[in-house]
N, C-alpha and C positions, 0 to 999 in steps of 0.2 A: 149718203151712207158711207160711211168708214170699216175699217177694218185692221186687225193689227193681229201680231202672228211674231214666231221665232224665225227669223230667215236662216239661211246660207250661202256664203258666197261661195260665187262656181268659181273664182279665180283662185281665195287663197283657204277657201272650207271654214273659215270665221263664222263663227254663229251671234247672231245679231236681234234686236227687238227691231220692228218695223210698222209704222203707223201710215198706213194710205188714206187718202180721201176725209174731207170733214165730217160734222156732224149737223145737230139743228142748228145748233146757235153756236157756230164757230166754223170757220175755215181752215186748212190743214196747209198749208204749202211746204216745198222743201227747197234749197238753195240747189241750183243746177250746176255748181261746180263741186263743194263739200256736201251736199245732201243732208246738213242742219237741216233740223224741223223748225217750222212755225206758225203758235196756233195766231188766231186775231178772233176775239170775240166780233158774233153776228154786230152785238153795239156798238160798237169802235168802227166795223163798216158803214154803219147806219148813219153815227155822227160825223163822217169826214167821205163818204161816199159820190157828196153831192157838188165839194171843193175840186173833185177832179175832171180833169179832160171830159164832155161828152161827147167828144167823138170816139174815143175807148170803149170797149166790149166794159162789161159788169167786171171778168175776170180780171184782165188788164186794170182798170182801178182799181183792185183789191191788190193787185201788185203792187200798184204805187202806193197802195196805202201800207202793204207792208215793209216796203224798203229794200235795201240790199244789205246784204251779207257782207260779211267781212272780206268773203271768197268770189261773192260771184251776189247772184238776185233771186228771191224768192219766185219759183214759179209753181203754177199749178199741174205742169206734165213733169217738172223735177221729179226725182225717184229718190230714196229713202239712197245711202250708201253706206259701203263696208266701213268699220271705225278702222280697219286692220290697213287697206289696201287703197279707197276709195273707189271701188269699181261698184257702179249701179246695176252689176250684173249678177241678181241672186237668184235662190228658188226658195219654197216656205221647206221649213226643216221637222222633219219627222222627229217626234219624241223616242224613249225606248221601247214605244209597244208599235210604232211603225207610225204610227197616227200623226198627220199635222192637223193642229186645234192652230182656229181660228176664232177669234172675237170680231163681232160684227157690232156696229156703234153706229147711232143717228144722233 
């Protein structure tokens, strides 16, 4: 299950959109140095899943199958980052009635 939300950075108060975790049929990763998203259909896992290392965990081949970043490598504990600053260090951001809304996604 996923989720997705307005964030804010604690560093420079930049308010940002932020998608964690996949859904049914797709995987979510993020680059661990710019924090680019990237989705990969569950399909695209299925047909090139079986091409990789079986000594790798399930997630680790879904990394290889997603590649690297221009910046760095998609991971599954990468975190979403500031477009402003690149600091993966946010919190979700209250609307003007106080309320942070959240979307939840499978």
């Amino acid at each position: 299950m996923g989720r997705q939300f307005k964030a804010r950075c604690n560093q420079c108060q930049t308010e940002f959109d932020v998608r964690e975790g996949g859904g049914l049929n797709f995987s979510l990763l993020h680059c661990d140095t710019c924090g680019e998203e990237k989705v990969i259909r569950q399909e695209e896992i299925q047909k090139k899943i079986n091409d990789q290392n079986p000594a790798l965990s399930y997630k680790e081949k879904v990394e290889a199958i997603a590649g690297a970043c221009e910046n760095g490598h998609y991971r599954f504990v990468a975190k979403a980052r500031c477009p402003n600053c690149h600091s993966d260090d946010y919190s979700p951001a209250a609307d003007a009635n106080g309320q942070v809304r959240m979307a939840f996604y499978d």
